[in-house]
C-alpha positions, -999 to +999 in steps of 0.1 A: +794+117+299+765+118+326+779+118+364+769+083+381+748+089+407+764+085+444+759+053+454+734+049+490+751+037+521+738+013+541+749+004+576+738-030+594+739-036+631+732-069+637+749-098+660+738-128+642+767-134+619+750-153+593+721-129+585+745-098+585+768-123+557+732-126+542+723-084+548+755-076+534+761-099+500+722-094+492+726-054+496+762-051+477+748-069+445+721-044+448+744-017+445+741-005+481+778+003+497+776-016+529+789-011+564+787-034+590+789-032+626+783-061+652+763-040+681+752-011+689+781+004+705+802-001+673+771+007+655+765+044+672+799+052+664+801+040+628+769+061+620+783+091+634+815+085+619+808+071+583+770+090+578+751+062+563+718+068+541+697+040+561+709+017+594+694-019+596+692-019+629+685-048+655+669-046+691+687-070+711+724-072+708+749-072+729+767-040+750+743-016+735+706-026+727+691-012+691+669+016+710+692+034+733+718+028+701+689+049+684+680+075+713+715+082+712+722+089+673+691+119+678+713+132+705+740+141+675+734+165+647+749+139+626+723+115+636+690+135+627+687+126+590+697+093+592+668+067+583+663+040+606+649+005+598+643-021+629+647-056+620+642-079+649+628-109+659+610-093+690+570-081+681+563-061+714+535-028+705+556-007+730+590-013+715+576-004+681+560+027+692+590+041+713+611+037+680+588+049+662+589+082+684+624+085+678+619+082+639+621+047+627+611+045+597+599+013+593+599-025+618+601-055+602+599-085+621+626-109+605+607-140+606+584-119+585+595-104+560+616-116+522+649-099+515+628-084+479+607-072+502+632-054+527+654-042+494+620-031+478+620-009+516+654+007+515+645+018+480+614+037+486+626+052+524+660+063+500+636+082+481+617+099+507+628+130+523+639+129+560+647+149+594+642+134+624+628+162+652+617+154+688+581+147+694 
């Protein structure tokens, strides 16, 4: 009997309740196991805690913003090879490139993008090697 491959985990931080319901059923019928965390402060600490394949990650949320959440996970070991994917309705050019620098892998702007699309995303960053090391 062939071993199952380990399922991907997948952490959301996001603060608008009914796109993280939407994140989260879309992503476990995909066969993603899902974490979710409600800003970035919980977020940081779930990452480091739980080790997620990829973070769907907002900008603005409450007590801790998605890119000092994100300057902070490269401060940990832990936090190097995590993958990073912005979501956000917030289309500033100097936002993008600071995450960017600190190894997002992708920015989608929600109003933007379909959820095929952003599963589609996850799939192919999955399937890419990567570290994270400072610029």
């Amino acid at each position: 009997m062939a071993d199952t491959p380990a399922r991907k985990k997948v952490l959301i931080v996001e603060d608008e309740e009914a796109l993280l319901e939407v994140l989260q059923d879309r992503l476990e019928n995909e066969g993603f196991d899902v974490l979710i965390a409600k800003d970035g402060a919980e977020g940081l600490l779930m990452a480091l805690e739980k080790k997620p394949d990829l973070i769907l990650l907002d900008i603005i949320m409450p007590k801790l913003d998605g890119l000092s959440m994100l300057k902070q996970l490269r401060e940990y070991e832990a936090g190097k090879d995590i993958r990073v994917v912005f979501m956000t309705n917030v289309n500033d050019s100097k936002e993008v490139h600071e995450a960017l620098s600190y190894g997002a892998r992708d920015f989608m702007v929600k109003s933007d993008w379909a959820m095929s699309d952003l599963v589609a995303s996850i799939r192919t960053l999955l399937n890419e090697p990567f570290r994270f090391t400072q610029p």
